[in-house]
N, C-alpha and C positions, 0 to 999 in steps of 0.2 A: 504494500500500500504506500502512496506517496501524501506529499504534503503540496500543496501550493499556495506561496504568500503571492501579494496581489504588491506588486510596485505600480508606483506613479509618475508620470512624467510630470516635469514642473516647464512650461513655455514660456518666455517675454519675447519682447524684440528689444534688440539691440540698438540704445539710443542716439550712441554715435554716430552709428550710419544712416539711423533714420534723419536724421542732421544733415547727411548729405544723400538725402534721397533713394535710400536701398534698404529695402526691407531686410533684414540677416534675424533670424529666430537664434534665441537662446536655452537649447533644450535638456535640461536635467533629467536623471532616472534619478529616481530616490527610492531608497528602501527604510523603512520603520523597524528597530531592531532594541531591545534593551540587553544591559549584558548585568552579569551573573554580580552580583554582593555576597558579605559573609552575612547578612540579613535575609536575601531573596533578592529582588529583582529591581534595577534602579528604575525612572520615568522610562517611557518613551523617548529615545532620540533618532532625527531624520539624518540620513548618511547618503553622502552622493554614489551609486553603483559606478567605479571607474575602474573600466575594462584596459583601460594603460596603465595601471596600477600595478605594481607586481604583488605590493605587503597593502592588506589595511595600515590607515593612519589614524589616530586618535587622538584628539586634544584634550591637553591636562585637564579643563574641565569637567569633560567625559568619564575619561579612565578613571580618575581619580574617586570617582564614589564606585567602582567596581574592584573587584575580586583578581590580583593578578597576580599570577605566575611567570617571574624574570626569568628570562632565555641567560639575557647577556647585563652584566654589569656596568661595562662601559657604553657610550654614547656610539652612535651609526650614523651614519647619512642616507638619507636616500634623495638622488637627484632624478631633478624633473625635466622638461621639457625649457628649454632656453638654458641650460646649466644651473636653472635654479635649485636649493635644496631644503631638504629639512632635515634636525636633528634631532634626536629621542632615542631610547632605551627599545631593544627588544623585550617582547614581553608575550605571554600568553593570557587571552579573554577568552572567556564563555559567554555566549549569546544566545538569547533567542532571536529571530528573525519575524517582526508581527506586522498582518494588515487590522482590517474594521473584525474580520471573525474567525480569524486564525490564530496561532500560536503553530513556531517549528520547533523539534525536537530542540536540546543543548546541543549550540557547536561550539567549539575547541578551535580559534583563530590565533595565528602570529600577526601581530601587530607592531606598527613602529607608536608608540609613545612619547608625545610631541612633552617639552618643557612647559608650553607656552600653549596657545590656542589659535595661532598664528594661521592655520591650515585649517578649512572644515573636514569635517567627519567624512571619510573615505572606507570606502570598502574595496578591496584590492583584490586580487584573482587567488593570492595562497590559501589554501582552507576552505574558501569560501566556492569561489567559481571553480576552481578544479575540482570540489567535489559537490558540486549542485548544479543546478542544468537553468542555465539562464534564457527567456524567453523573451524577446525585447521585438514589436509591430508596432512602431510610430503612428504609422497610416490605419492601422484600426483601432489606435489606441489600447493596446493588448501588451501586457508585461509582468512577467511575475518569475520568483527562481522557484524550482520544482525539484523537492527533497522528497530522495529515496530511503 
């Protein structure tokens, strides 16, 4: 039997260029996920689905009221797109992944653990996408990852 959580797409347009006369759409996938406490389960937080991602990224915000399990003691990088980076601890979270009337089982993710909050809440393909099956239809407004 499988699970399927119901992601959303977030739309704008992009104001700059509608400034210079070009409509450009601004389209997010977001996923709703709460991860694990030594109490139970923190709020609700919306995290971008980003399929260039290698590692989840979590800001100290976030992590910090969950439950983790350090990988690595020292500090990592991980670079972006232009040479940009960020810096933070490896770490292991537990999550659940939720829509309006669903819950997924507990997953077990590597995560980069930001100092700061400097980055939004990313979900990255280790853990996540290599082992759930992601279903992404712009055009019919259809998206969800679908746990085995």
């Amino acid at each position: 039997m499988s699970t399927s959580i119901e992601l959303e797409f977030e739309t704008h347009i992009d104001l700059d260029f509608v400034e210079q006369g070009i409509a450009v759409h601004l389209i997010r996938l977001t996923a709703s996920l709460q991860l694990q406490t030594r109490e139970g389960w923190t709020r609700k937080y919306k995290a971008l689905v980003d399929t260039g991602n290698p590692i989840s990224v979590i800001p100290n915000s976030v992590w910090s009221k969950g439950k983790i399990n350090w990988i690595l003691s020292h500090r990592s990088d991980l670079l972006g797109i232009g040479g940009g980076k960020v810096s933070g601890k490896l770490g292991e979270v537990t999550l659940v992944l939720v829509d309006k009337k669903t819950a997924s089982p507990p997953i077990k993710a590597k995560a980069l653990l930001l100092d700061d909050d400097s980055v939004p809440f990313l979900i990255g393909f280790e853990d996540i996408m290599t082992d759930i099956k992601l279903v992404c239809d712009y055009k019919s407004k259809t998206s969800f990852f679908q746990i085995r």
